[in-house]
N, C-alpha and C positions, 0 to 999 in steps of 0.2 A: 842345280846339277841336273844334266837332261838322263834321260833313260836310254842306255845302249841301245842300237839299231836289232838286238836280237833277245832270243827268250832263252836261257841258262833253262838245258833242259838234263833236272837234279836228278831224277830217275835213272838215267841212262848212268851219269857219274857214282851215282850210288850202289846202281848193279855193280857195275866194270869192278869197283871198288870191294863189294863184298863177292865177287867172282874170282877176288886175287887171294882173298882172306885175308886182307890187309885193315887195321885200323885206320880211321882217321889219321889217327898220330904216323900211324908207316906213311900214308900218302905224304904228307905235311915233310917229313924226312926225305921222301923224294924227291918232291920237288925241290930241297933247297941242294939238293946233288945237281939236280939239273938246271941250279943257277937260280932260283925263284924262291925266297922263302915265306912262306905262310904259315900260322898257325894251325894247330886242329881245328880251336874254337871259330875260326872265321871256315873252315870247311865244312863243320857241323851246319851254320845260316845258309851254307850254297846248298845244301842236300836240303836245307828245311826250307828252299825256298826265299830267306828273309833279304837274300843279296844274290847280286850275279856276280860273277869274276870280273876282271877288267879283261883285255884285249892278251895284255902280255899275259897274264895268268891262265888263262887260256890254254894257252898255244902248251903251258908247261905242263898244265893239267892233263891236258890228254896226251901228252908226253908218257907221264909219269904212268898212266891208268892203261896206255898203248890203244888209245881213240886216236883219232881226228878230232877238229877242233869242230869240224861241220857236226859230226856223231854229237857233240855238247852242245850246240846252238838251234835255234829255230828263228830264221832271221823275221820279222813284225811284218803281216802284211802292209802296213802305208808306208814301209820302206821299200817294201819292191814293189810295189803299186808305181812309188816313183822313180826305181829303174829302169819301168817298162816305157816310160815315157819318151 
């Protein structure tokens, strides 16, 4: 399995998240309103770091958190190293 083109940046989602006074569990709810379902325990590893979202979870997360999906991403420099190409 290759590593996303970006860096899942938790902090940002973490704030958003404790800015709403929302659990874990309330985001996890959210999103499956807005069509995505996740657990808590897999949102607990995105804030800890242990995992990034995928592409589509993404898009619902900061949905859900009312980000942009850019606000949650930090795309790898040797990926736009090679868009500049």
């Amino acid at each position: 399995m290759t590593a996303p083109p970006y860096t899942f940046n938790r902090t940002v989602a973490l704030q958003a998240r404790l800015r709403k006074g929302w659990t874990q569990r309330q985001v996890s709810e959210r999103c499956k309103e807005l069509g995505r379902e996740v657990n808590d325990s897999n949102l607990s590893k995105y804030e800890r770091g242990e995992y990034a979202p995928s592409p589509p979870f993404l898009a619902v997360l900061a949905q859900a958190l009312d980000l942009t999906v850019d606000d949650l991403i930090t795309l790898r420099e040797e990926d736009m190293a090679g868009d500049a190409a």
